[in-house]
N, CA and C atoms of all chains as a GROMACS GRO file, in nm:
protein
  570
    1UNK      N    1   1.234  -2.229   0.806
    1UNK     CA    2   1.166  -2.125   0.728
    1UNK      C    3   1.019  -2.165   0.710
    2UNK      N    4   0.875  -2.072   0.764
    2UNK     CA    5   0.782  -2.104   0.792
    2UNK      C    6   0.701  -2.032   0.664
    3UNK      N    7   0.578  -2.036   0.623
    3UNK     CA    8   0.495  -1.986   0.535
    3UNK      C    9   0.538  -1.843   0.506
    4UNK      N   10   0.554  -1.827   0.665
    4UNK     CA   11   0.507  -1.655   0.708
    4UNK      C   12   0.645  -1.605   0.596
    5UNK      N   13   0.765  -1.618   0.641
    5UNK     CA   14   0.909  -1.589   0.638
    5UNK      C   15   0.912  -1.594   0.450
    6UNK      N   16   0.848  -1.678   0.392
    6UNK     CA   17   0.870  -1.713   0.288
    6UNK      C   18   0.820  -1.597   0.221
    7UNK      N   19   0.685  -1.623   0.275
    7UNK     CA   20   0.589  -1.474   0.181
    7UNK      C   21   0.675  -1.330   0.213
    8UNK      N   22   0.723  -1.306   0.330
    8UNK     CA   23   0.795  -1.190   0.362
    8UNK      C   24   0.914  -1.200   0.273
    9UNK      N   25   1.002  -1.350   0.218
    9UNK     CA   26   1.104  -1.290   0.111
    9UNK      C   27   1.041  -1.238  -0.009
   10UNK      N   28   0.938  -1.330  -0.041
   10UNK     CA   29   0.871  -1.291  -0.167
   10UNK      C   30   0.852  -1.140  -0.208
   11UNK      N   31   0.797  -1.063  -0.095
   11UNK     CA   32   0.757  -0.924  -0.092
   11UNK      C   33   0.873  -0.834  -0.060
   12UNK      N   34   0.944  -0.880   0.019
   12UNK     CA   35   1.085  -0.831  -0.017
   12UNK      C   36   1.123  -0.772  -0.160
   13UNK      N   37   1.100  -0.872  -0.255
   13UNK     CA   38   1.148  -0.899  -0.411
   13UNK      C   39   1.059  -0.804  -0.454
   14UNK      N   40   0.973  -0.739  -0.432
   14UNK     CA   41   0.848  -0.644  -0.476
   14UNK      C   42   0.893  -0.513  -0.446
   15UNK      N   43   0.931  -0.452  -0.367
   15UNK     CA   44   1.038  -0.363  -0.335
   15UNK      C   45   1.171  -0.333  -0.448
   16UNK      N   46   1.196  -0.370  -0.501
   16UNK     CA   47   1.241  -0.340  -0.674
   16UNK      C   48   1.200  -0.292  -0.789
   17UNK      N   49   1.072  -0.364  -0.758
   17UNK     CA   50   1.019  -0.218  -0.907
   17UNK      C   51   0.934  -0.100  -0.822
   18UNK      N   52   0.946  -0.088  -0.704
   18UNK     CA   53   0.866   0.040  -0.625
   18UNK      C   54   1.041   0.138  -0.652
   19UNK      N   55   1.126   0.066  -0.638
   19UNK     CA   56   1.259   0.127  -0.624
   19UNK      C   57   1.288   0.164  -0.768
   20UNK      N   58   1.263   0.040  -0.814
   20UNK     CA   59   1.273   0.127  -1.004
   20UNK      C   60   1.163   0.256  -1.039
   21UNK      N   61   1.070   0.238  -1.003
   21UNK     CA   62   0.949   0.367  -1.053
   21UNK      C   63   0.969   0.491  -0.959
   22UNK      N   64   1.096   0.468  -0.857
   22UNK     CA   65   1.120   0.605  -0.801
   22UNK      C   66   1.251   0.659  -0.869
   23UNK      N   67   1.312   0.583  -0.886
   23UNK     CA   68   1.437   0.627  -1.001
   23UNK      C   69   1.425   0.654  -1.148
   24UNK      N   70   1.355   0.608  -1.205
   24UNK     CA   71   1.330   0.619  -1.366
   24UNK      C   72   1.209   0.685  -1.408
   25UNK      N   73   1.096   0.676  -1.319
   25UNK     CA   74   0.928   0.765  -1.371
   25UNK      C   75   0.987   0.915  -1.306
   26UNK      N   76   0.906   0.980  -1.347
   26UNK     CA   77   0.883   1.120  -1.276
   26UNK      C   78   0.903   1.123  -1.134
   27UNK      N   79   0.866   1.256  -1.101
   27UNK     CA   80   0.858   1.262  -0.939
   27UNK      C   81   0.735   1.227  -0.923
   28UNK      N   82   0.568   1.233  -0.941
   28UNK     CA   83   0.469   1.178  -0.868
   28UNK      C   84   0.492   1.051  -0.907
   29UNK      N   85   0.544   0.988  -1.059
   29UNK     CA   86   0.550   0.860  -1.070
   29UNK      C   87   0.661   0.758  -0.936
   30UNK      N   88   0.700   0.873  -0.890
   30UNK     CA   89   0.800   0.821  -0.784
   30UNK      C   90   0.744   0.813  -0.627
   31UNK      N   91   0.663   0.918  -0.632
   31UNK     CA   92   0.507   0.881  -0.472
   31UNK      C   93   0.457   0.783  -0.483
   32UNK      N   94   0.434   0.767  -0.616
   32UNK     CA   95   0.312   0.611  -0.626
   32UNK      C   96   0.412   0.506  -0.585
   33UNK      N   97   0.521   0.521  -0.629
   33UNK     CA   98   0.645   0.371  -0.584
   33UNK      C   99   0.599   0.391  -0.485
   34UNK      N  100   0.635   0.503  -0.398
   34UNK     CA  101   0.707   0.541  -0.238
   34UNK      C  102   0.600   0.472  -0.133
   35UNK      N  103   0.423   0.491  -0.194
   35UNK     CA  104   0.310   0.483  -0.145
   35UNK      C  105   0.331   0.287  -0.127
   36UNK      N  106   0.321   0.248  -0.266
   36UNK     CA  107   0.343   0.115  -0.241
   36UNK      C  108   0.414   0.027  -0.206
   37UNK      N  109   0.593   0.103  -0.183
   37UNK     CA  110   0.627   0.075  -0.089
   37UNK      C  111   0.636   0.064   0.022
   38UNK      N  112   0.585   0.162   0.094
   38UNK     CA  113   0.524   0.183   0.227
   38UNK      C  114   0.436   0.025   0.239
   39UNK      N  115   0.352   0.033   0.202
   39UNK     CA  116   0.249  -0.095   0.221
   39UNK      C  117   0.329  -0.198   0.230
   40UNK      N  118   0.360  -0.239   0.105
   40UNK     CA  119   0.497  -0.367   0.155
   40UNK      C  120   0.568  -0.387   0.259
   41UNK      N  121   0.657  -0.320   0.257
   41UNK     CA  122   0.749  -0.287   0.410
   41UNK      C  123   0.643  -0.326   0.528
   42UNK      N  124   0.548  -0.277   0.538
   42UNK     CA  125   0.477  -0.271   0.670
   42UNK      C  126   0.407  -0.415   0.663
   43UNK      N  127   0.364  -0.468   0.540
   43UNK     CA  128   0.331  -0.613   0.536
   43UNK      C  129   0.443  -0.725   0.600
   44UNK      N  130   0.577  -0.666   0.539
   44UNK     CA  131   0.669  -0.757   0.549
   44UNK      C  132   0.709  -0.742   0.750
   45UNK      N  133   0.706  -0.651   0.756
   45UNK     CA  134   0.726  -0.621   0.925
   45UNK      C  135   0.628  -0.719   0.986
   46UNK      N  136   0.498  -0.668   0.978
   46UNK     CA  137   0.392  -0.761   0.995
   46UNK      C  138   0.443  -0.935   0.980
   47UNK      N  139   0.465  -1.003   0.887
   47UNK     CA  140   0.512  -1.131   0.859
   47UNK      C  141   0.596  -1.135   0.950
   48UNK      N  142   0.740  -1.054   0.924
   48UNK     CA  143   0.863  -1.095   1.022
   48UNK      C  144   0.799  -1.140   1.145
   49UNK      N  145   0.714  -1.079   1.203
   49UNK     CA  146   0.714  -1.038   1.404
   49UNK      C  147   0.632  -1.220   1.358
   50UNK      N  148   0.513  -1.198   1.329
   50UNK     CA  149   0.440  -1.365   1.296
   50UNK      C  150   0.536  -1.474   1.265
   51UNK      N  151   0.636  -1.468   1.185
   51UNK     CA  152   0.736  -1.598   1.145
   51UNK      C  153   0.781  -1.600   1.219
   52UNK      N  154   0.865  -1.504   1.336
   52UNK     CA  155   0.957  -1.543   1.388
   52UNK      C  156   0.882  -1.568   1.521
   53UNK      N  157   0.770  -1.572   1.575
   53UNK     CA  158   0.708  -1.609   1.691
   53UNK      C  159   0.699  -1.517   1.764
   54UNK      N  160   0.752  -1.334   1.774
   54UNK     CA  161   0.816  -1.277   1.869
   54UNK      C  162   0.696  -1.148   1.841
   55UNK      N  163   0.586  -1.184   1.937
   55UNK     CA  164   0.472  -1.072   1.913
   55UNK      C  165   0.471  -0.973   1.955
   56UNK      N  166   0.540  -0.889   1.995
   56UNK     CA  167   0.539  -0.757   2.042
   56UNK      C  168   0.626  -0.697   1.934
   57UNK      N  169   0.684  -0.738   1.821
   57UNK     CA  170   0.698  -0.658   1.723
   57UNK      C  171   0.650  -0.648   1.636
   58UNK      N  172   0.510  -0.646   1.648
   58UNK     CA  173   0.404  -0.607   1.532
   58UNK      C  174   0.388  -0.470   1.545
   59UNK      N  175   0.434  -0.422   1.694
   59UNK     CA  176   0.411  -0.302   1.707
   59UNK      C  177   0.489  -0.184   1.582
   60UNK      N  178   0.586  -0.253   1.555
   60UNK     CA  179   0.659  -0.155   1.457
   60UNK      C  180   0.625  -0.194   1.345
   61UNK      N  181   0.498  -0.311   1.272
   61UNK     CA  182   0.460  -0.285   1.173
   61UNK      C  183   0.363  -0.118   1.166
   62UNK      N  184   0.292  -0.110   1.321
   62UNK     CA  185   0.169  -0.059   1.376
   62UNK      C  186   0.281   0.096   1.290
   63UNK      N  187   0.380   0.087   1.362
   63UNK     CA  188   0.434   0.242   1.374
   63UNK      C  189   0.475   0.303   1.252
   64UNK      N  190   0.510   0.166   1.169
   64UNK     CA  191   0.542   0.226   1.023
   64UNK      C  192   0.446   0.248   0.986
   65UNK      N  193   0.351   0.183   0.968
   65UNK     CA  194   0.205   0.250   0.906
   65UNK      C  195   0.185   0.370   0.909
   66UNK      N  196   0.175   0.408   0.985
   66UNK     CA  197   0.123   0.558   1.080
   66UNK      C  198   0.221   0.654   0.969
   67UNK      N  199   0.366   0.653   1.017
   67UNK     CA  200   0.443   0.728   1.001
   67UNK      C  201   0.454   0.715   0.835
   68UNK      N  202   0.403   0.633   0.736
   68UNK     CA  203   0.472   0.612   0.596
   68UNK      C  204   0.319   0.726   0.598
   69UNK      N  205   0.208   0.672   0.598
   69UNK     CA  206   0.099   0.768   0.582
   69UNK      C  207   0.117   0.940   0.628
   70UNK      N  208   0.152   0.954   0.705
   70UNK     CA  209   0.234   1.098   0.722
   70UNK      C  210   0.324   1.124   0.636
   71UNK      N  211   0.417   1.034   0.608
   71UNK     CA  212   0.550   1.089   0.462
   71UNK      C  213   0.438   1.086   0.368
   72UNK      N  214   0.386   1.014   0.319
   72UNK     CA  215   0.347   1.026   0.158
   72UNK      C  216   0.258   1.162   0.189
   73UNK      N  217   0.166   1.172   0.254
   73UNK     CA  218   0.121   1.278   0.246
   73UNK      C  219   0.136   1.431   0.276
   74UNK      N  220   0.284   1.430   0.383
   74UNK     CA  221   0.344   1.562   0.373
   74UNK      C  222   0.446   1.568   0.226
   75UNK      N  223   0.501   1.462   0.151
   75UNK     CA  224   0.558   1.448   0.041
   75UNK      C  225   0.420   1.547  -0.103
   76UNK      N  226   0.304   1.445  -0.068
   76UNK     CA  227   0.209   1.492  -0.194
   76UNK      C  228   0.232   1.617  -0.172
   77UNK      N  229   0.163   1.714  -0.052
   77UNK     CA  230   0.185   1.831  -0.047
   77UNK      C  231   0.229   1.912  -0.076
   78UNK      N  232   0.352   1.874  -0.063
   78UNK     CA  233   0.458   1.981  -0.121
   78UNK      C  234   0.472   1.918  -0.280
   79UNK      N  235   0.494   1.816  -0.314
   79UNK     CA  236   0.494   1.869  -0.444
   79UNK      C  237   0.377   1.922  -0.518
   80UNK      N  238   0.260   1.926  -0.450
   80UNK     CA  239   0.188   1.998  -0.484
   80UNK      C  240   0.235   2.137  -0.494
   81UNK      N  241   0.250   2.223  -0.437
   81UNK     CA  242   0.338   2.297  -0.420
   81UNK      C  243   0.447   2.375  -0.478
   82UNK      N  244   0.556   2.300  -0.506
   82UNK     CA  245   0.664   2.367  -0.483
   82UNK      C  246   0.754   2.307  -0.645
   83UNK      N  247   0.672   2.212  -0.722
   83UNK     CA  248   0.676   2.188  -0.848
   83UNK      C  249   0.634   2.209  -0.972
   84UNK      N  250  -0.745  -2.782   0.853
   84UNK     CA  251  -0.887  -2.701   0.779
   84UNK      C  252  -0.838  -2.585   0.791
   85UNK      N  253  -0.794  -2.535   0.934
   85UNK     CA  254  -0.768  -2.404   0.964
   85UNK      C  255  -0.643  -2.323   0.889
   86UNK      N  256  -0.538  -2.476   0.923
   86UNK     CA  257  -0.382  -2.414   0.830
   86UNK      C  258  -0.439  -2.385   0.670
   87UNK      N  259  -0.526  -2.458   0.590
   87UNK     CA  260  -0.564  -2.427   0.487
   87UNK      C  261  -0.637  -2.330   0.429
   88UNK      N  262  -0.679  -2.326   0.528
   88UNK     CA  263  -0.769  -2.130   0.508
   88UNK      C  264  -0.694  -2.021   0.525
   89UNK      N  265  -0.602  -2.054   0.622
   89UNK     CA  266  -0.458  -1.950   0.655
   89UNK      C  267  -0.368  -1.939   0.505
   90UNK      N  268  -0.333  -2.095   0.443
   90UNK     CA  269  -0.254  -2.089   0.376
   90UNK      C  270  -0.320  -2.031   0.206
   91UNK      N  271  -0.467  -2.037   0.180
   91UNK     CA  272  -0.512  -1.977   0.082
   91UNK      C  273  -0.518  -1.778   0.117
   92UNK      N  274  -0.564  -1.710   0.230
   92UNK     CA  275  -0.556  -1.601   0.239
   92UNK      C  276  -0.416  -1.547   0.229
   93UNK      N  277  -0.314  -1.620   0.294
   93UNK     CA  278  -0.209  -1.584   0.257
   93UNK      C  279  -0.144  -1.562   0.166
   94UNK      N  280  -0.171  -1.667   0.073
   94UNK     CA  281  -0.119  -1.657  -0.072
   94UNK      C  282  -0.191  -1.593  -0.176
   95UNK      N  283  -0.328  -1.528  -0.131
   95UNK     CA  284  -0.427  -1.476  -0.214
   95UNK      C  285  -0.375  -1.291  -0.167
   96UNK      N  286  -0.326  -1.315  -0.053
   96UNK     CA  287  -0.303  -1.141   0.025
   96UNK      C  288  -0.122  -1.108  -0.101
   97UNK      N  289  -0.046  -1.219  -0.053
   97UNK     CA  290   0.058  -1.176  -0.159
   97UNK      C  291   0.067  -1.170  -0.296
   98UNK      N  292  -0.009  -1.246  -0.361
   98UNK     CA  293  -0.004  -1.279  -0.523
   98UNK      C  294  -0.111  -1.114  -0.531
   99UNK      N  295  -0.170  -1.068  -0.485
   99UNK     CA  296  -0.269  -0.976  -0.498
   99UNK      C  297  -0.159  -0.831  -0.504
  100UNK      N  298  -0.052  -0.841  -0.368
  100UNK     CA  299   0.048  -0.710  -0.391
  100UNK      C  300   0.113  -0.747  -0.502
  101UNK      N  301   0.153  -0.873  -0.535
  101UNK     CA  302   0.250  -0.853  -0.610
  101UNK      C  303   0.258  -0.830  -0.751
  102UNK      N  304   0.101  -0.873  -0.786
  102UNK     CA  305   0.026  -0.819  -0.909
  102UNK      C  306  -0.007  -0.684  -0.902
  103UNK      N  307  -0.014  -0.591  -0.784
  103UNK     CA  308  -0.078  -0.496  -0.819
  103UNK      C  309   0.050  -0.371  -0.831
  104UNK      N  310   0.176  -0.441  -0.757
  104UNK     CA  311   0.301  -0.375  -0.804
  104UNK      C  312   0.326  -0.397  -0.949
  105UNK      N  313   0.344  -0.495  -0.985
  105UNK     CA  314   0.378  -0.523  -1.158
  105UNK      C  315   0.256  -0.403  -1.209
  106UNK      N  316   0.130  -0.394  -1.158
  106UNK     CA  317   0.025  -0.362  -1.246
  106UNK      C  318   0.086  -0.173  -1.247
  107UNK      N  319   0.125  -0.158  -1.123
  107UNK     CA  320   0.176  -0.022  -1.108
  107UNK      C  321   0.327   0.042  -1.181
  108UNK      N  322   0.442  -0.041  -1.214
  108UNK     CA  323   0.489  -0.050  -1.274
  108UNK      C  324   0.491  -0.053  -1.404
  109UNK      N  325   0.393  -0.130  -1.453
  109UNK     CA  326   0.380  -0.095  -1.646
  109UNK      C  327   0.318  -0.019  -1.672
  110UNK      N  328   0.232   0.072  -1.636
  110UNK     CA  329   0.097   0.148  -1.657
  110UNK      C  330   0.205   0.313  -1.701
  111UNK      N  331   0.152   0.346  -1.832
  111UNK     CA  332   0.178   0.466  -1.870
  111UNK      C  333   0.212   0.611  -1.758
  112UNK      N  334   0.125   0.610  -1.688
  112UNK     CA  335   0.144   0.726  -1.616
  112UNK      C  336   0.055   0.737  -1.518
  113UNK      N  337   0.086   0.887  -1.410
  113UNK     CA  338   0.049   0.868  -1.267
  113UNK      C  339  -0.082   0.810  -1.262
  114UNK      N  340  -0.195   0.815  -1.347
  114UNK     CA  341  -0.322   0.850  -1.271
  114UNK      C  342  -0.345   0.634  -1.322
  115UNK      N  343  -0.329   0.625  -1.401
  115UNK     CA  344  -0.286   0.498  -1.434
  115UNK      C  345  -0.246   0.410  -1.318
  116UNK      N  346  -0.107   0.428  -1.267
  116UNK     CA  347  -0.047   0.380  -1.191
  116UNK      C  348  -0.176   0.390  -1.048
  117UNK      N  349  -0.213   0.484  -1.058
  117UNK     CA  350  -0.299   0.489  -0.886
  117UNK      C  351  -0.375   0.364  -0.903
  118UNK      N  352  -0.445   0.309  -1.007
  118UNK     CA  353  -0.550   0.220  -0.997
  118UNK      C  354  -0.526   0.129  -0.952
  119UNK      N  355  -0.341   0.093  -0.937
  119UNK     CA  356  -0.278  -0.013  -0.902
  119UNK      C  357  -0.247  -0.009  -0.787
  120UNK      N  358  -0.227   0.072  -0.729
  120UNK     CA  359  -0.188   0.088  -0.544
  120UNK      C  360  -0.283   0.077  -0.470
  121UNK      N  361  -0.393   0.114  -0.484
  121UNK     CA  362  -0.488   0.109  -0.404
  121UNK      C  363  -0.544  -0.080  -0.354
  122UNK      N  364  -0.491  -0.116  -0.466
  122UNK     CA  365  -0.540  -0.281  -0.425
  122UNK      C  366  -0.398  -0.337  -0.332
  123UNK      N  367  -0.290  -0.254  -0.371
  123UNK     CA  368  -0.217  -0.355  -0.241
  123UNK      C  369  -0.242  -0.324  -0.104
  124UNK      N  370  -0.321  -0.243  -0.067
  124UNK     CA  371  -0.381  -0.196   0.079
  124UNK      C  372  -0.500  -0.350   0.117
  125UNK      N  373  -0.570  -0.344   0.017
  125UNK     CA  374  -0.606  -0.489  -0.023
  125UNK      C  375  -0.582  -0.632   0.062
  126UNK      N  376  -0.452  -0.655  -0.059
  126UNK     CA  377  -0.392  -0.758   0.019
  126UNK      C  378  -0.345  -0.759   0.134
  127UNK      N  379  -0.276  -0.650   0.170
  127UNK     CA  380  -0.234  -0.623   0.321
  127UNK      C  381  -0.337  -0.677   0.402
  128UNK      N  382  -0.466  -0.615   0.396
  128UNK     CA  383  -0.580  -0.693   0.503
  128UNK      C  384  -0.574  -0.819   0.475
  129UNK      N  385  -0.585  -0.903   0.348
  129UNK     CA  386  -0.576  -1.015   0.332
  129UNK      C  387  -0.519  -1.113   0.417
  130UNK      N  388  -0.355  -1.019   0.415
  130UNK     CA  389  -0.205  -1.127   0.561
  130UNK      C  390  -0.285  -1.079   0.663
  131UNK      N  391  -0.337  -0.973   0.668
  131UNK     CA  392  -0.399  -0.943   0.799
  131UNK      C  393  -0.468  -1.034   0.830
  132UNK      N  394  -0.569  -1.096   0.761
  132UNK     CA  395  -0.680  -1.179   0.849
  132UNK      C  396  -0.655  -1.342   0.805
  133UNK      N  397  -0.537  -1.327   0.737
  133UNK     CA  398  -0.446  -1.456   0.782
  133UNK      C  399  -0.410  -1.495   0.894
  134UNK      N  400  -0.289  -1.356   0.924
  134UNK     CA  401  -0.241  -1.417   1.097
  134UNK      C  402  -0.383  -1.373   1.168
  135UNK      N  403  -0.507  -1.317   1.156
  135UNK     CA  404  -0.603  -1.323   1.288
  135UNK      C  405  -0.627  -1.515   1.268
  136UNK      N  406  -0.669  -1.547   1.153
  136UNK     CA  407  -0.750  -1.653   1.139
  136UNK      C  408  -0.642  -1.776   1.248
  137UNK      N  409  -0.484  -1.767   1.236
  137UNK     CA  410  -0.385  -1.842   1.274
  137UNK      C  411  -0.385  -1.789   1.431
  138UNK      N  412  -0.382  -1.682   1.485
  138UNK     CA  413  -0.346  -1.656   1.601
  138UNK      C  414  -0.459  -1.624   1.640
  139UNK      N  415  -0.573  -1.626   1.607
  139UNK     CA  416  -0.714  -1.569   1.719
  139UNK      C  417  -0.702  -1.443   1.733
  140UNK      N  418  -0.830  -1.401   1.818
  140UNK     CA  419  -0.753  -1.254   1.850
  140UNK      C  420  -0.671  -1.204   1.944
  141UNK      N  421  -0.566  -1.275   1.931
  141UNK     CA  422  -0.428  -1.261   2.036
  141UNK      C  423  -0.410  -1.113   2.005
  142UNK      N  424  -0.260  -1.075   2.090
  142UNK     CA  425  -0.187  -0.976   2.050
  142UNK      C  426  -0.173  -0.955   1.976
  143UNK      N  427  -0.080  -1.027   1.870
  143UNK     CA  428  -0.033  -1.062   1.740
  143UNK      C  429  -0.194  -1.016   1.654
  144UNK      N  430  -0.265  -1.026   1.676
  144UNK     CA  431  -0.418  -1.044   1.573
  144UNK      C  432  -0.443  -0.962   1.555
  145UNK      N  433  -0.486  -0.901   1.713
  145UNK     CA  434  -0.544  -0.751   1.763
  145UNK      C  435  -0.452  -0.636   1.599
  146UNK      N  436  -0.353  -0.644   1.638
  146UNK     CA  437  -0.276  -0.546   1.617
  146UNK      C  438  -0.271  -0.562   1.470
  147UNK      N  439  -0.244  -0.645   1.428
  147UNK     CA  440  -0.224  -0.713   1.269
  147UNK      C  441  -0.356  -0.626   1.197
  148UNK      N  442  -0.478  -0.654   1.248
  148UNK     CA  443  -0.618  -0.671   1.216
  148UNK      C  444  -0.611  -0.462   1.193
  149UNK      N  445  -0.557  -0.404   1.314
  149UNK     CA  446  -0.576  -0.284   1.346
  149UNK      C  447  -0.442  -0.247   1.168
  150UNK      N  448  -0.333  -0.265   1.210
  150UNK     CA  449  -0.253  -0.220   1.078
  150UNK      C  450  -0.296  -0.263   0.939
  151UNK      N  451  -0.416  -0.346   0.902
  151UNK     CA  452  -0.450  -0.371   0.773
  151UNK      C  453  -0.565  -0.269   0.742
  152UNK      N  454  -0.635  -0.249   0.864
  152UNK     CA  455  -0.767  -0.146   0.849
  152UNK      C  456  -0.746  -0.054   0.842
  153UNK      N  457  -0.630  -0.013   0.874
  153UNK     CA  458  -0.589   0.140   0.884
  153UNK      C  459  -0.505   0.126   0.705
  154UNK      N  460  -0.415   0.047   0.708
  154UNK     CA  461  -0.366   0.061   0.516
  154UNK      C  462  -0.452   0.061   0.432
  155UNK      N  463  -0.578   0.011   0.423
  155UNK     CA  464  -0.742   0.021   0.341
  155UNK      C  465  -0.758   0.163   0.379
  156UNK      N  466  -0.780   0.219   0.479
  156UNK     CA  467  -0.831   0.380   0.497
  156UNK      C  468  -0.775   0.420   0.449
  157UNK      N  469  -0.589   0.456   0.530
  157UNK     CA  470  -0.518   0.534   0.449
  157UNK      C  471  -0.483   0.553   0.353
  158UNK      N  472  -0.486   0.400   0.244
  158UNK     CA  473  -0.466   0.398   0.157
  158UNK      C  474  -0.557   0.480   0.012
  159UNK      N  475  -0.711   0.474   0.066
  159UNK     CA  476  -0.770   0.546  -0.002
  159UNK      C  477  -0.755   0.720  -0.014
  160UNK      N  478  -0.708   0.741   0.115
  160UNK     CA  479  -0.682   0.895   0.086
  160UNK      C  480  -0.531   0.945   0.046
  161UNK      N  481  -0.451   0.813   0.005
  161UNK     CA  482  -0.348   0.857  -0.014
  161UNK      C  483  -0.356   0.879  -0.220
  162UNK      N  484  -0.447   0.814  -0.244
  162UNK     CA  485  -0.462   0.794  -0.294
  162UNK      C  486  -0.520   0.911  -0.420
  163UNK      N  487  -0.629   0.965  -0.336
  163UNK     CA  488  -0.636   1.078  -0.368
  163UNK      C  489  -0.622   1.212  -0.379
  164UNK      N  490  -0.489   1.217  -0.290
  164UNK     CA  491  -0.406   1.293  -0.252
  164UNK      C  492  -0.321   1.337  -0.360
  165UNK      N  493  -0.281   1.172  -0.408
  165UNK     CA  494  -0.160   1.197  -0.560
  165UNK      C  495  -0.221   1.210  -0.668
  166UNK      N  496  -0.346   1.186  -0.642
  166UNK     CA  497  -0.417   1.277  -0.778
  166UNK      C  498  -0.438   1.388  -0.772
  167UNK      N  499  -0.435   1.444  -0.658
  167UNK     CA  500  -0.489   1.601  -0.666
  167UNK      C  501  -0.352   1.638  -0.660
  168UNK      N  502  -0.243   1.608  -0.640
  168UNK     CA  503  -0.107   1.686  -0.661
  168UNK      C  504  -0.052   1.653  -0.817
  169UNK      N  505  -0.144   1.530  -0.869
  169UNK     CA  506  -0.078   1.520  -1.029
  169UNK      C  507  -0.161   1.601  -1.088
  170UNK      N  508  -0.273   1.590  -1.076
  170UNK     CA  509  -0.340   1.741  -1.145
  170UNK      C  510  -0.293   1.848  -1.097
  171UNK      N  511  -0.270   1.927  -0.998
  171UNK     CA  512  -0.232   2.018  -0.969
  171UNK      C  513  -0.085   2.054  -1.079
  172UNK      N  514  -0.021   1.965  -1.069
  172UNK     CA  515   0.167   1.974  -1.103
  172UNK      C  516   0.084   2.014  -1.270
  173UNK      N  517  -0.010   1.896  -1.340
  173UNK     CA  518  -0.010   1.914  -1.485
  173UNK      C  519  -0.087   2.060  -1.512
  174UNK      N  520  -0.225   2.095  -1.436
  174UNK     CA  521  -0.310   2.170  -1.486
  174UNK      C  522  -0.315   2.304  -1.395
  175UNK      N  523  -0.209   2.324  -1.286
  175UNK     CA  524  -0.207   2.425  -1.190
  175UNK      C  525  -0.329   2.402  -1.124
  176UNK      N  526  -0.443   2.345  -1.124
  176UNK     CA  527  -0.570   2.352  -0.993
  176UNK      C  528  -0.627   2.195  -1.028
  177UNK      N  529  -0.686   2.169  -0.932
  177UNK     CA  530  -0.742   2.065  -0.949
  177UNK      C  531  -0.865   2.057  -0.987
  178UNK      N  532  -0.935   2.174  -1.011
  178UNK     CA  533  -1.062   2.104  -1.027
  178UNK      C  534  -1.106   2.102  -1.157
  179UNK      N  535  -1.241   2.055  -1.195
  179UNK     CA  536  -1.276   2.023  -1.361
  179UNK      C  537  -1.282   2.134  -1.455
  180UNK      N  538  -1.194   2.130  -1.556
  180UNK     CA  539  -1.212   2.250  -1.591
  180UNK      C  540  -1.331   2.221  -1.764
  181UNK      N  541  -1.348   2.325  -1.842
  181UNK     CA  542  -1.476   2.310  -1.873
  181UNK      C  543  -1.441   2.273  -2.029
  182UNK      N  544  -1.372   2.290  -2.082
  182UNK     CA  545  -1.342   2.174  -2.201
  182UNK      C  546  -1.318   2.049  -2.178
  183UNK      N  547  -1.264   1.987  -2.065
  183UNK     CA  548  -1.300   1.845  -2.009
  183UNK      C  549  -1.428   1.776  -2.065
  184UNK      N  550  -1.483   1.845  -2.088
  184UNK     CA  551  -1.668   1.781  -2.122
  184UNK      C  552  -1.712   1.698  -1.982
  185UNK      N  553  -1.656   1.733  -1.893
  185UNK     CA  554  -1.719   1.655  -1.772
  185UNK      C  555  -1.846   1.679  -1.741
  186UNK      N  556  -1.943   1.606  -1.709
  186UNK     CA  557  -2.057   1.646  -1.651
  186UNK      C  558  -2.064   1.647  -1.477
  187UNK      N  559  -2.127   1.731  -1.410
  187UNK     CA  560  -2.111   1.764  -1.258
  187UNK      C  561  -2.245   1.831  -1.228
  188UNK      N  562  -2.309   1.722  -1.099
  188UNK     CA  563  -2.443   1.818  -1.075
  188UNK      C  564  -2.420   1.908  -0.984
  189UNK      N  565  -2.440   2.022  -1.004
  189UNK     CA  566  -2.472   2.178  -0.936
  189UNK      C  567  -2.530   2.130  -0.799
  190UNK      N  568  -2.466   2.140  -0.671
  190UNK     CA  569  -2.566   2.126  -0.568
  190UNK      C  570  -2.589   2.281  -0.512
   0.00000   0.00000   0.00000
């Protein structure tokens, strides 16, 4: 277990209160989790592909990025919207 | 020298999300909470120019370097995105309305 792997459990553990503030706050209080979860996740992807030596899966940190930035913001939208 | 510069950005990129989740978590309400998300885009560059500083600009770097710059961008417009849908949800429009006492110069 290398630096990388460690910090990726750590942030793992951060992913719990993004999961609590989507269950217990409101619904935008529940985008802001969703938003900062997104970031995490894609950090922790990022770490995994680096700890484990195996570089061509950074690409799916690359892809979550992309795609969490598309959810949160077809998400804002509509509850702009439709709430 | 090098592992030590790796190993301070690293730990400066996580202690930074993981404060700015707690910070997002206790904060009264949405617009509150935003002040706190926007810095874990932050740290993200932070691991980012960890693994560049550790791997050069390898593959691994290139790409790392590209997904932290893009969570700083996106992150700012996501940002203001959930404010204009939390105003919207509380006040039906977003923009300033005139008991606010806001001041705004006329262009």
């Amino acid at each position: 277990m290398n630096q990388w792997l460690v910090a990726a459990t750590v942030l793992l553990v951060a992913l719990l209160p993004c999961a609590a503030l989507c269950v217990r706050g409101g619904v935008l209080d529940g985008l802001v989790g969703l938003e900062l979860a997104g970031v995490i996740t894609t950090v922790v992807l990022l770490l995994i592909a680096e700890g484990f030596q195996r570089q061509p899966f950074v690409d799916l940190a690359l892809v979550f990025a992309v795609l969490q930035f598309g959810g949160s913001l077809a998400f804002a939208r509509m509850l702009e919207r439709r709430l | 020298m090098r592992e030590a510069f790796v190993a301070v950005l690293l730990v400066a990129g996580v202690v930074l999300m993981l404060l700015s989740t707690l910070g997002a978590v206790l904060m009264p309400n949405v617009f509150a909470r935003l002040h706190y998300s926007g810095p874990a885009a932050l740290g993200a560059l932070l691991v980012a120019v960890a693994i560049v500083v550790r791997e050069s600009f390898s593959l691994i770097g290139d790409k790392s370097l590209a997904v932290g710059v893009f969570l700083v961008l996106s992150g700012a417009v996501l940002t203001h995105v959930t404010a204009r849908a939390a105003r919207v949800h509380e006040l039906g429009d977003w923009r300033i309305r005139r008991e606010e006492k806001i001041e705004v110069e006329e262009s």
